[in-house]
MARLO-422013 format. One record per residue (C-alpha): residue in three letters; x negated, y negated, z negated. Coordinates in steps of 0.05 Angstrom, whole numbers, plus 5000, padded with zeros to 4 digits. Example, Ala and Ser with C-alpha at 12.3 -4.5 7.8 and 13.67 -1.06 7.14 Angstrom:
REM residues 2
ala475450904844 ser472750214857 
This chain:
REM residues 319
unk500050005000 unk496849305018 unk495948944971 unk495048044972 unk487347834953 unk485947734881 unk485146904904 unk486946614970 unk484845864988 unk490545455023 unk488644885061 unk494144385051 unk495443775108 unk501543275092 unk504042685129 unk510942495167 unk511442675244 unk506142385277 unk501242245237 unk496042615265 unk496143305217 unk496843735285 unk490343365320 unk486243435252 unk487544185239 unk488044365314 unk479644045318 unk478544395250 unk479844995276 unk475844825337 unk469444795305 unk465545295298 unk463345205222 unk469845285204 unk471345955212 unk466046635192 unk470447125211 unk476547055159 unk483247115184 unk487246545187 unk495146475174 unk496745735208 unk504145625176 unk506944985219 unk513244715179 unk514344095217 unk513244145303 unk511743455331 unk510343305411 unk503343535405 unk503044275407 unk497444755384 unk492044985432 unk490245655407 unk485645895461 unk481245395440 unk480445565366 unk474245765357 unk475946425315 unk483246535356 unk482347235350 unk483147135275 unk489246585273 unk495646715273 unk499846185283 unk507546265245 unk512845675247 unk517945565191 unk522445065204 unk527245185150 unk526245045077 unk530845645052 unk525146145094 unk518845835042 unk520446274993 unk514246624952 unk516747374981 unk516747065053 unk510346745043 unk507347365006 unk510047885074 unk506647395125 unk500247455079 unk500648205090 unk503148215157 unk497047915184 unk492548055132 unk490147375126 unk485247135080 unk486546335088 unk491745895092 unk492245355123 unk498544975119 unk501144365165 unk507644155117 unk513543775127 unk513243065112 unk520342995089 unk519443665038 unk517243504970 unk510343844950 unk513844184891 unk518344654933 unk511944874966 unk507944974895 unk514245394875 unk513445824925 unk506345974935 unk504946674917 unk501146954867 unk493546794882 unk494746314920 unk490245714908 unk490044984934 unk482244854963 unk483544225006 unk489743705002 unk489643215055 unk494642665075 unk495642295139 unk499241735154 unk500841265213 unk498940525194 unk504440235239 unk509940525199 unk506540715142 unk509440035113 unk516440145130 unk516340875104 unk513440675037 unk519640105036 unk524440705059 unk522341355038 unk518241184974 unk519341784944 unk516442255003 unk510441735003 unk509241784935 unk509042594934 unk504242594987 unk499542104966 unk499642334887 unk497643014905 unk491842874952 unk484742854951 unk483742425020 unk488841905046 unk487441785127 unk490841235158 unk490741275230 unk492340775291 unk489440305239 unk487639545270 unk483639005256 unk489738615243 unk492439025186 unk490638755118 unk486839335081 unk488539085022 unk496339215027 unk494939835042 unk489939974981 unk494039604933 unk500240164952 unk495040744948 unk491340604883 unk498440424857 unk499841284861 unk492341544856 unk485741294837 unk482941924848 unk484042034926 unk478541784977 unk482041285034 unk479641355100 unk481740755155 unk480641055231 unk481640715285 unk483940835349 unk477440855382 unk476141445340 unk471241005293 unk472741125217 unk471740715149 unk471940835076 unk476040445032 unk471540064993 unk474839664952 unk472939514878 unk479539684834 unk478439494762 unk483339604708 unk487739064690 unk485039054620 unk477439084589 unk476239824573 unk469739594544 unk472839114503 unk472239124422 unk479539294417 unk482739424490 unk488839004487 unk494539274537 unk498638754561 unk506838974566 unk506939054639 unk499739404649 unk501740114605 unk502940504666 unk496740294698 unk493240504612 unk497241144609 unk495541374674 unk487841214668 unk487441514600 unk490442204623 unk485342154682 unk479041994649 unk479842134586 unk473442204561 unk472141394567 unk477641254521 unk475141724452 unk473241324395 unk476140744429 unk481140204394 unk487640034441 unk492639564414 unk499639534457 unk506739514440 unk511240164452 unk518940504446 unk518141104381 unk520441704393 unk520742164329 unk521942914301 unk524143144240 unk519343734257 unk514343274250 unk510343104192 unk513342384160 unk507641984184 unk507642244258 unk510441944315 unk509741904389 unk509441244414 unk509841014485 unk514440694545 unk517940954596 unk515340934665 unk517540934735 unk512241174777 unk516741274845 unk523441074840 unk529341114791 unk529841904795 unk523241994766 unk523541614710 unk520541884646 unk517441804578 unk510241744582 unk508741784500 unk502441964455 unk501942324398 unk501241814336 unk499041954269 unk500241324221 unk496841064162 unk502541244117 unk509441494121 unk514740964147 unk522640904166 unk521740904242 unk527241154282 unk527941294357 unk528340744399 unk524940244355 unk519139854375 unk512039744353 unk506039354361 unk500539854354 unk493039824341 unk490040544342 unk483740964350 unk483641454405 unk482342144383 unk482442834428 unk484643274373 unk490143864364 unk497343594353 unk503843974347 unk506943524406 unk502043844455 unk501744544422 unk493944484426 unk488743894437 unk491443224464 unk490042474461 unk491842204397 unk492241594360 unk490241454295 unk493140894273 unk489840224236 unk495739694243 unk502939894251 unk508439214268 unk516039364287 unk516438874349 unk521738594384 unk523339004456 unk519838694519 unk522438274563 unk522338824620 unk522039534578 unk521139954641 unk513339994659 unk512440134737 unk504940074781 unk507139464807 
């Protein structure tokens, strides 16, 4: 009975219909370094005007090329029978630009491990999807490791296109190619809107999705640090009396993903905070174990406590 490899690397390309995903895997697969003799399962989930050339792969012996066009087919025991059927030890995956990422993650199968996440995007509608389709714009730029905008021009303004990037990720590279085929790197500084390096690192109201993000990221800057910002309470009665979690809510896409982005609290004594109220904290940031995370997390220690008045705007959002 076959059975799938113990770890198979999926080579994930995103973007909305023409973009350029097709033209990037279809030269991939062209060169030579590329491919050593693995077999290759190409799942296309989105067909565009430019077709695949597959005599011209340089392994096409080894690629088999399988569409899905539905999303009710990507289903892990679909998936998992292709795998078999062709006996393929890669993936690579051109996906459908108006499918969320997380119905794909849902269904890979067992072993099945992301190598490469790329995203592609047009830059003379990339503008007028992000205004549109934020939320498809957003999945596909949060989960990648290399943004390419192609078709870009001189006339664009790189910066409106960075500002909307590094607004989802800080971590993905950003690649401007024009149409002469000549690329650039994004290389635009983007510092924190507050002074990590500061004595006490004072987060203003509307800059603690831009804090909570960063400290999740890179966490490591942030230990033994002092922050100081003002935040909703949540609280337990599992909890011991002087813990908290303390925090705002943030919109990161649009209303639908709303959430509560909170940290785990410990304060210097006992006090009658309830749900919903709000606090000016001034904390030490610790990576310790804490019952909200079930094991080590970022936690505050807290120096100063003050209940506060709400903000002005309580919603915090990248922009």
């Amino acid at each position: 009975m076959k059975r799938l490899p113990v770890e198979t690397p999926v080579y994930l390309f995103l973007g909305f219909l023409e973009s350029g995903k097709t033209k990037f895997i279809q030269e991939t697969l062209e060169d030579p370094r590329f491919s050593s003799g693995e077999k290759t399962l190409l799942l296309v989930m989105e067909e565009g005007v430019e077709e695949y050339e597959t005599i011209k792969f340089a392994d096409a012996e080894n690629v088999e090329l399988v569409v899905i066009e539905n999303k009710a087919d990507m289903t892990e025991e679909k998936l998992a029978a292709l795998q078999m059927q062709y006996e393929a030890d890669r993936v690579v995956v051109e996906y459908n630009g108006t499918w969320l990422l997380e119905d794909f993650f849902a269904a890979m199968p067992e072993g099945w491990m992301i190598n490469q996440v790329m995203t592609f995007f047009d830059s003379t509608t990339f503008i007028n999807y992000n205004a549109n389709m934020r939320q498809f714009v957003f999945d596909k730029i949060n989960n990648t490791q290399l943004c390419v905008f192609n078709r870009f021009d001189d006339r664009m303004d790189k910066m409106e296109f960075h500002k909307i990037v590094r607004g989802i990720s800080r971590r993905c590279d950003i690649v401007y190619e024009k149409a002469d085929g000549k690329a650039e790197f994004d290389d635009i500084e983007d510092p924190l809107p507050f002074d990590i390096n500061a004595p006490v690192i004072e987060i203003k109201d509307k800059d603690y999705a831009f804090f909570y993000r960063d400290l999740t990221e890179n966490m490591e800057a942030y230990i033994g640090k002092i922050v100081k910002f003002r935040g909703i309470v949540a609280t337990d009665k599992r909890l011991e009396p002087q813990d908290i979690v303390v925090g705002r809510h943030v919109m990161t896409c649009c209303a639908d993903d709303i959430q509560y982005c909170g940290l785990a609290c410990t304060l210097p004594q006992a006090m009658d905070l309830q749900t919903r109220d709000w606090i000016t904290i001034t904390a030490k940031v610790e990576f310790k174990k804490h019952r909200i995370y079930k094991g080590k997390g970022p936690v505050l220690t807290a120096e100063k406590v003050v209940v506060s008045e709400a903000p002005e705007e309580q919603l915090a959002t990248f922009y």
